[in-house]
C-alpha positions in Angstrom: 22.8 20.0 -9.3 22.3 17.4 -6.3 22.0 14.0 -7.5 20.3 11.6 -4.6 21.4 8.0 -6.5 19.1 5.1 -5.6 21.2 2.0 -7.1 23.5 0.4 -4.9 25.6 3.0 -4.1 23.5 4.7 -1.8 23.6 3.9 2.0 20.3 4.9 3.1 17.7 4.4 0.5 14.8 4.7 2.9 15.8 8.1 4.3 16.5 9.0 1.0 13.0 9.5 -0.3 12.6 11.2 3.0 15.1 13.7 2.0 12.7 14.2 -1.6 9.6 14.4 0.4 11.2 17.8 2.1 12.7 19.1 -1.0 9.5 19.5 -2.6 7.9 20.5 1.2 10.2 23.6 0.3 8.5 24.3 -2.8 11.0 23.2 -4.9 10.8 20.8 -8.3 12.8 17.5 -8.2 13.5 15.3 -10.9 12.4 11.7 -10.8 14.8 9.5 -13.1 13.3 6.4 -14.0 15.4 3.7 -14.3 18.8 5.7 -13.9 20.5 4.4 -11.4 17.8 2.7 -9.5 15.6 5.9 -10.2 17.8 8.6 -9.1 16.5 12.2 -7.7 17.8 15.0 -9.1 17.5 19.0 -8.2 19.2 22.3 -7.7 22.1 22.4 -4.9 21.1 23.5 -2.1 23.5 23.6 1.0 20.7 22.9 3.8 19.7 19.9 2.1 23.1 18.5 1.2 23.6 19.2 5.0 21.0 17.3 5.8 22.0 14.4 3.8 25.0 14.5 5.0 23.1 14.1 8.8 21.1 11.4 7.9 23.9 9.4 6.2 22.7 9.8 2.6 24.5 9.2 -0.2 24.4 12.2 -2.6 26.6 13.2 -5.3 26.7 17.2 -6.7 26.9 17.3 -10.8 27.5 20.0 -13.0 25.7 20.9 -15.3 27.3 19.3 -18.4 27.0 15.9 -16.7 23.7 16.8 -15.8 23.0 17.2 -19.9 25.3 13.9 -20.1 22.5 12.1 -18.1 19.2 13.7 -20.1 21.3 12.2 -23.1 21.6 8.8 -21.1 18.2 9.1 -20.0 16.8 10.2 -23.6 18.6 6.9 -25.3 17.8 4.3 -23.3 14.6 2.7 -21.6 14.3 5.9 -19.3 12.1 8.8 -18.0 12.3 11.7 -16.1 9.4 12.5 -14.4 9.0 16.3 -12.4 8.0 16.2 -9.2 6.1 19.4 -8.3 4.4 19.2 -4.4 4.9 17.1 -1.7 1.3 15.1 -1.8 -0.8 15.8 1.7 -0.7 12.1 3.3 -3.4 10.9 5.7 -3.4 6.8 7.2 -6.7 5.2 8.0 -5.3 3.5 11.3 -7.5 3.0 14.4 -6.1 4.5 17.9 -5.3 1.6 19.6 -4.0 -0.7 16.9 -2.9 -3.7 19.0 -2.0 -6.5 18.2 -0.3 -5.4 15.0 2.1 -2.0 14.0 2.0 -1.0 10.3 4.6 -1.3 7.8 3.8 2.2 5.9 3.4 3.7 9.3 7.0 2.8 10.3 8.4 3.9 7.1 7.2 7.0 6.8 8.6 7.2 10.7 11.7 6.4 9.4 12.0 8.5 6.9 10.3 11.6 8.4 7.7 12.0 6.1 4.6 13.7 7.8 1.0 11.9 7.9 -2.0 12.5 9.2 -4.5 10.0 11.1 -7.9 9.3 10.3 -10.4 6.4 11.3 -14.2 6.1 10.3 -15.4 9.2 11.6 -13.0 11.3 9.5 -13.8 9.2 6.7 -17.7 9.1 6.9 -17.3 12.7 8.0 -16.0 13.7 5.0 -12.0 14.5 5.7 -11.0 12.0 2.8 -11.2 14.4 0.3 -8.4 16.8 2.2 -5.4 14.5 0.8 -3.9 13.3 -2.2 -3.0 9.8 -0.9 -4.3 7.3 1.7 -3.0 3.8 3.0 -5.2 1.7 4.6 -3.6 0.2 8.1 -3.7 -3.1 8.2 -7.3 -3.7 9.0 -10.7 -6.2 8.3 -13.5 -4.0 6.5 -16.2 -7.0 6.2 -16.1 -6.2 10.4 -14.9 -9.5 10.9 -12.0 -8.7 13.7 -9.2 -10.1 11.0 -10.8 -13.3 11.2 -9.3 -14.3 14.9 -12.2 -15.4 16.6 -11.3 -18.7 16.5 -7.7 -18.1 18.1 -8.0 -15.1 20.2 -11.4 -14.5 20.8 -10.7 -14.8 24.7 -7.8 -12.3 24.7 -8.2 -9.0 26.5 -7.2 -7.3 23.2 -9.9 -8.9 20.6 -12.4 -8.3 23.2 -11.5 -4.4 24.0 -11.4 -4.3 19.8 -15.1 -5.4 19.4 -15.7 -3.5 22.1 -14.7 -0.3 20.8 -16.0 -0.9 17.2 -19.6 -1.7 18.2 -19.2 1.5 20.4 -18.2 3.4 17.7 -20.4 1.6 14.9 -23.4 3.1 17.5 -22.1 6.6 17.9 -22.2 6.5 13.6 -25.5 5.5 13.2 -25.0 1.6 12.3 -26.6 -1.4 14.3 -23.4 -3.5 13.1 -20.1 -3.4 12.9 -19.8 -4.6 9.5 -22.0 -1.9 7.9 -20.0 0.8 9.4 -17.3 -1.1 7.7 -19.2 -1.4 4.0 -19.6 2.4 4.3 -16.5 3.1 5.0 -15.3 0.9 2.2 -17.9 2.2 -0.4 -16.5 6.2 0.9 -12.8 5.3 0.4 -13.9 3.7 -3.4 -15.3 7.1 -3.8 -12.2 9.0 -3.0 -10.6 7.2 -5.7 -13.1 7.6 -8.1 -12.7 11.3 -7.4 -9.0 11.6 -8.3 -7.2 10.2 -4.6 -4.8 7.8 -4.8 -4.8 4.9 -2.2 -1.6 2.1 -1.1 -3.1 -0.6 0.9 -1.1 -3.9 2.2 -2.2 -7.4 3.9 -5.7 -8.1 5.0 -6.9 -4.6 3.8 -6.5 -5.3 0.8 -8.6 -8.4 0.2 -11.1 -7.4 3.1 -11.6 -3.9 1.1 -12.3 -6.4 -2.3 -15.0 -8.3 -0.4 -16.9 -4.9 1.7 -17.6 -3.8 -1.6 -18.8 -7.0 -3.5 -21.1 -7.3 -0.7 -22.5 -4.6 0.2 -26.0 -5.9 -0.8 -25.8 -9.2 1.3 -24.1 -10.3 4.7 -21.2 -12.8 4.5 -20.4 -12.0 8.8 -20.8 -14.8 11.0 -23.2 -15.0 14.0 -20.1 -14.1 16.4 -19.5 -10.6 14.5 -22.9 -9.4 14.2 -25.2 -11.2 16.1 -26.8 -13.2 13.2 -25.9 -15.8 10.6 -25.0 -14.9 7.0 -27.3 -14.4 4.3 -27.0 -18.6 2.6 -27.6 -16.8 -0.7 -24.4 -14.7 -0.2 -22.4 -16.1 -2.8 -24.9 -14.8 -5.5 -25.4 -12.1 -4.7 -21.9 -10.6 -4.7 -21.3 -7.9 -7.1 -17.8 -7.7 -8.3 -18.2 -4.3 -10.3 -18.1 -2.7 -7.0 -14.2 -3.8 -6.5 -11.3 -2.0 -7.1 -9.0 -5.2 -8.4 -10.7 -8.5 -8.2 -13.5 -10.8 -9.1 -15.3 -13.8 -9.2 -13.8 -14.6 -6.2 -15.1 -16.9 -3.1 -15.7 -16.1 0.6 -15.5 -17.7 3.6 -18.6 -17.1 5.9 -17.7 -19.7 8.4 -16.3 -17.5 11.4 -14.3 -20.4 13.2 -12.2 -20.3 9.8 -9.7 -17.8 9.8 -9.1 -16.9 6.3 -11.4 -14.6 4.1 -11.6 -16.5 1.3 -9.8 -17.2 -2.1 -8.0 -13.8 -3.0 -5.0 -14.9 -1.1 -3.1 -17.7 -3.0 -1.2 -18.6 -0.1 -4.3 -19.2 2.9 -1.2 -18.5 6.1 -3.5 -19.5 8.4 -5.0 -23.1 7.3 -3.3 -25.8 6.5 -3.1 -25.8 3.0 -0.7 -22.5 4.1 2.0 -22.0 1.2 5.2 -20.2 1.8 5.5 -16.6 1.2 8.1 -16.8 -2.0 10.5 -14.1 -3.3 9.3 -12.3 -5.8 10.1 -10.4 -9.3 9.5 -6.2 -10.1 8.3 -6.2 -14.0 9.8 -3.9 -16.7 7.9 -1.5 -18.0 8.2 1.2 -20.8 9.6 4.1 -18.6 8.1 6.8 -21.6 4.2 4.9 -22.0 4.1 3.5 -18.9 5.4 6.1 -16.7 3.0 5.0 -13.5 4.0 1.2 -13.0 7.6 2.3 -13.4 7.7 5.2 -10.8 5.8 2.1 -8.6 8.7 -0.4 -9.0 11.6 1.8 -9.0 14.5 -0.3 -6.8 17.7 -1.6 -6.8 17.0 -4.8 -7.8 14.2 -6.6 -9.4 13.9 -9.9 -7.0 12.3 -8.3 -3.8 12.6 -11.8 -0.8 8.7 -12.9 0.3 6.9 -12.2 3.3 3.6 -13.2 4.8 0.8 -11.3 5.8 -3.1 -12.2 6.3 -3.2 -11.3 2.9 0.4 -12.8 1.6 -0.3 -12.8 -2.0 -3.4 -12.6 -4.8 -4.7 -14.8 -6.9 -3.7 -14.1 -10.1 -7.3 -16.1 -11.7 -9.6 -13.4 -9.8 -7.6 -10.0 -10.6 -9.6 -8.0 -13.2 -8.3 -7.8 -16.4 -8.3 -4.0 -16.2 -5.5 -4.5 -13.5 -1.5 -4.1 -14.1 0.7 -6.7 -12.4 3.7 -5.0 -10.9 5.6 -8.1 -9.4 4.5 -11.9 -9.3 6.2 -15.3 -8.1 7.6 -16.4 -11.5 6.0 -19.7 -12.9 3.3 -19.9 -10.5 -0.2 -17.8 -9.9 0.9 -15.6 -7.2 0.7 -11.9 -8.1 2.3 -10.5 -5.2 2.0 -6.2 -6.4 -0.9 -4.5 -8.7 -2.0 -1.1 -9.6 -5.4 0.2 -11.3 -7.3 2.9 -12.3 -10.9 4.0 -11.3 -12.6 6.4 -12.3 -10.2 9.3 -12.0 -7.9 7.6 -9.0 -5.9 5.0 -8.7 -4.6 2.1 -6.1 -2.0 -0.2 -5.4 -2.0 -3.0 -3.4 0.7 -5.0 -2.0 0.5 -8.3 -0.3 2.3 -8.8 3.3 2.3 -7.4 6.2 6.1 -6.4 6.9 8.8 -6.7 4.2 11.4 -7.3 6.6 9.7 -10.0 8.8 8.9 -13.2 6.6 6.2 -13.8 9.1 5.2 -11.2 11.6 2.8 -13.3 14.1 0.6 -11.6 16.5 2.5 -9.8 19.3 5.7 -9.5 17.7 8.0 -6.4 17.5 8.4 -4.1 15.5 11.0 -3.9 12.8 13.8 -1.6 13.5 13.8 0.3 10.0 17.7 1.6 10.8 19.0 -2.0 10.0 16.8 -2.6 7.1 18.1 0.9 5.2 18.7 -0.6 2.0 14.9 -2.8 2.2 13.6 -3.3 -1.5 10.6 -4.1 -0.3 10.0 -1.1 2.1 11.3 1.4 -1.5 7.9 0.1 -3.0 5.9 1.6 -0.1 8.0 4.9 -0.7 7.4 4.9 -4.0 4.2 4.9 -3.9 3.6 7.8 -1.3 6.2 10.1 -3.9 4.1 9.2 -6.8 1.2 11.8 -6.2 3.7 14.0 -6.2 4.6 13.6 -10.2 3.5 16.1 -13.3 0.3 14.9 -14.7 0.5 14.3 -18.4 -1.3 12.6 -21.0 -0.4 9.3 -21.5 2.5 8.6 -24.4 1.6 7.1 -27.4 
């Protein structure tokens, strides 16, 4: 057997799941260890894959088979699953084009670890394509139609105004007199994809911007500078959080010279009541009843360091209680990773933009994944792209 360890001892833990992802490209089953050694891999020797380990500098280790029934003993006694892995999962990312001025975590890391995607904006998705994958992550990206809230700052730069530009084009050829209705019905299609069984990973400001599409997708919170006309002053009641995937009875900010969205984000980066982005803790979980949360926060170590984003991290008061918290600031309200189920899909959202740049401004470079190999923080993104890939079962009891 090849065992692919993910505790400390490996070198290159983002290339690793990389490794996984073409295993099971091959056809072949793989064994997802929760909680062994960082949540190990495990599957049958095979010498083109060892040699590609080997290439990409990761850290594998061959076991016999009587240590192999040494580990399902270890595994069996101790707070630990293992979960079969049965088809690489068909991957698409909701990205536009030209995605100035930012580059995109997930899209990096998938790079990095040569994990094949697929690219799909509003046409696919209104077009129908959603429904072709098992997993979507949402770019970072501003769904109310808002331009990530940067009038104020950038509204004069040649790349906000070739943005607009393009998305009123586009809104047009779609059939929308506004920009942030193309957006809502975007948002209310990639709800329905989960509902249908997809499963979706979104980060930053499309996180929160996705909460607030869908609470108000029967009023207009966008400012007179997005879509040529004030917001609707009775907004606020008539938001309807059963429509969102995570949150509720949250706020929103309509005025467009602010350049937050509103209350989901505990930590407001761009005001001055901004708060710093603060390390923060993976929770335990019951690897046999709670087999999903734990395959989300497999790592190395529990205390992942903070980073900003537009959306840095939520506010623990408006997540529904139907919600899981994956990892949260201790002692204080920010819940920084969550997952959830609707209808017959589920999500998880992370907030941040870049777990390996505490604050990624506007124009910045990218980050140079080959000396971030070991990134915690990046492992959650991975996780959650292998997850689709897992044996459904029923639920322990």
């Amino acid at each position: 057997m090849m065992l692919v360890p993910m505790d400390d001892r490996q070198t290159d833990h983002l290339k690793a799941y990389g490794l996984i992802y073409k295993i099971l490209k091959d056809g072949r089953q793989v064994y997802w260890c929760l909680n062994y050694r960082g949540g190990a891999f495990v599957t049958q020797d095979d010498k083109a894959f060892a040699l590609k380990a080997g290439v990409d500098g990761i850290h594998y280790e061959t076991v016999s088979q009587s240590q192999w029934a040494a580990i399902l003993k270890i595994i069996e006694s101790e707070n630990m699953e293992k979960v079969t892995l049965e088809k690489a999962p068909k991957i698409a990312i909701y990205t536009p084009l030209n995605k100035l001025p930012w580059d995109d975590a997930v899209t990096m890391a998938l790079t990095y670890a040569d994990i094949p995607y697929d690219k799909i904006y509003d046409k696919e998705v209104l077009g129908g394509r959603l429904e072709t994958y098992n997993w979507l992550h949402l770019h970072h990206e501003d769904f109310t139609g808002q331009y990530s809230k940067f009038y104020r700052s950038f509204h004069n730069t040649p790349w906000y105004q070739r943005q607009k530009m393009k998305l009123e084009g586009l809104a047009k050829e779609l059939g929308f007199q506004k920009v942030p209705e193309l957006k809502k019905a975007v948002a209310l299609a990639i709800r329905h994809y989960v509902e249908k069984g997809g499963f979706l990973f979104a980060m930053c400001s499309a996180t929160n911007t996705l909460e607030i599409a869908l609470a108000a997708l029967g009023t207009d919170i966008a400012g007179r500078p997005f879509d040529g006309d004030p917001p609707d002053p009775q907004h606020a009641a008539k938001l309807d959080y059963s429509n969102c995937l995570a949150c509720e009875g949250f706020t929103v900010q309509t005025d467009p010279m602010a350049s937050h969205f509103g209350n989901i984000d505990f930590n407001l980066v761009n005001t001055p009541l901004r708060k710093p982005a603060m390390d923060f803790v993976l929770f335990d979980f019951s690897a046999r009843l709670d087999p999903v949360p734990t395959m989300l926060t497999q790592n190395h170590t529990r205390t992942v360091k903070g980073f900003y984003g537009l959306l840095t991290s939520f506010n623990k008061s408006i997540i529904k209680n139907s919600v899981i918290v994956l990892g949260s600031v201790p002692g204080t309200n920010r819940v920084k990773y969550l997952h959830g189920v609707v209808g017959k899909g589920m999500f998880a959202f992370l907030g941040g933009h870049d777990p390996e740049d505490y604050t990624h401004a506007v124009g910045d470079k990218p980050t140079m994944l080959q000396f971030h190999k070991n990134s915690p923080g990046y492992r959650l993104i991975l996780n959650n792209v292998l997850f689709p890939a897992a044996e459904k079962k029923e639920k322990k009891t």
